[in-house]
C-alpha positions as CSV (number, residue, x, y, z in Angstrom):
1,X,-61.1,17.4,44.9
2,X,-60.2,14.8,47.5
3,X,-57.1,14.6,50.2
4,X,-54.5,11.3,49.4
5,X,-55.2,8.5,52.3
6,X,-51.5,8.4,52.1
7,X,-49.9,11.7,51.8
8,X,-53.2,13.8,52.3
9,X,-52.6,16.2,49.4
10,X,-55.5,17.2,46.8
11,X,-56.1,15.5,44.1
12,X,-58.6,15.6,41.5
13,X,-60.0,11.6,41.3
14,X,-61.6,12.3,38.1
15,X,-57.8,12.6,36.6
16,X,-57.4,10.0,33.9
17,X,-54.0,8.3,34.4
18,X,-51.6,8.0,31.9
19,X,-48.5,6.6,33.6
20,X,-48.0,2.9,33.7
21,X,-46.9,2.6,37.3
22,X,-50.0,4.7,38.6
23,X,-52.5,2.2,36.4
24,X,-50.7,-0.5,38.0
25,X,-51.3,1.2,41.3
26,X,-55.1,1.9,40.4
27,X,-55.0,-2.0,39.6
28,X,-53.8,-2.8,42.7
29,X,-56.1,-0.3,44.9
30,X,-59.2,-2.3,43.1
31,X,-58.3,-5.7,43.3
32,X,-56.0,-6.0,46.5
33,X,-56.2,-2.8,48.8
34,X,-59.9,-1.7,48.3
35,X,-58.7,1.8,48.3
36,X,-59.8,3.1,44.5
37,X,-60.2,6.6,44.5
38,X,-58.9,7.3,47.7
39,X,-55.3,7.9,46.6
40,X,-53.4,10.6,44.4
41,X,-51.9,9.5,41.1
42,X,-48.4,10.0,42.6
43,X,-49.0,7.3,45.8
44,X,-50.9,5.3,43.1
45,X,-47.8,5.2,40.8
46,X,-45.2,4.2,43.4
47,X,-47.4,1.3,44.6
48,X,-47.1,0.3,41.0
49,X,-43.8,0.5,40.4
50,X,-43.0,-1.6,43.9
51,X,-45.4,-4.2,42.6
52,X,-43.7,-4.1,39.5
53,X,-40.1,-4.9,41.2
54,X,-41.0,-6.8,44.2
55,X,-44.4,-8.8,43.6
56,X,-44.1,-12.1,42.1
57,X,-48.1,-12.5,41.8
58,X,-49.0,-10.2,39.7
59,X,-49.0,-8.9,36.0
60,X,-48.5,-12.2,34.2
């Protein structure tokens, strides 16, 4: 188990995502924010779904 950077609850980082915002959000944490594995699935999935509505360079 590891503690969210964000909202520093537990989270296993072995968890295989399933949600589309929190793979955008893992896509984002490896490419742009070099945060992978350091953030829950639930942090992960809103920075997906605010790239989703508000970035313009990304997912093509």
């Amino acid at each position: 188990m590891k503690k969210c950077r964000l909202c520093q609850k537990e989270f296993d980082p072995d968890q295989v995502l399933t949600d589309p915002a929190a793979i955008a959000g893992q896509h984002l944490a490896e490419q742009d924010y070099g945060d992978a594995g350091l953030l829950c699935p639930d942090c992960l999935a809103s920075r997906g779904r605010l790239a989703m509505m508000y970035r313009t360079d990304c997912f093509d």
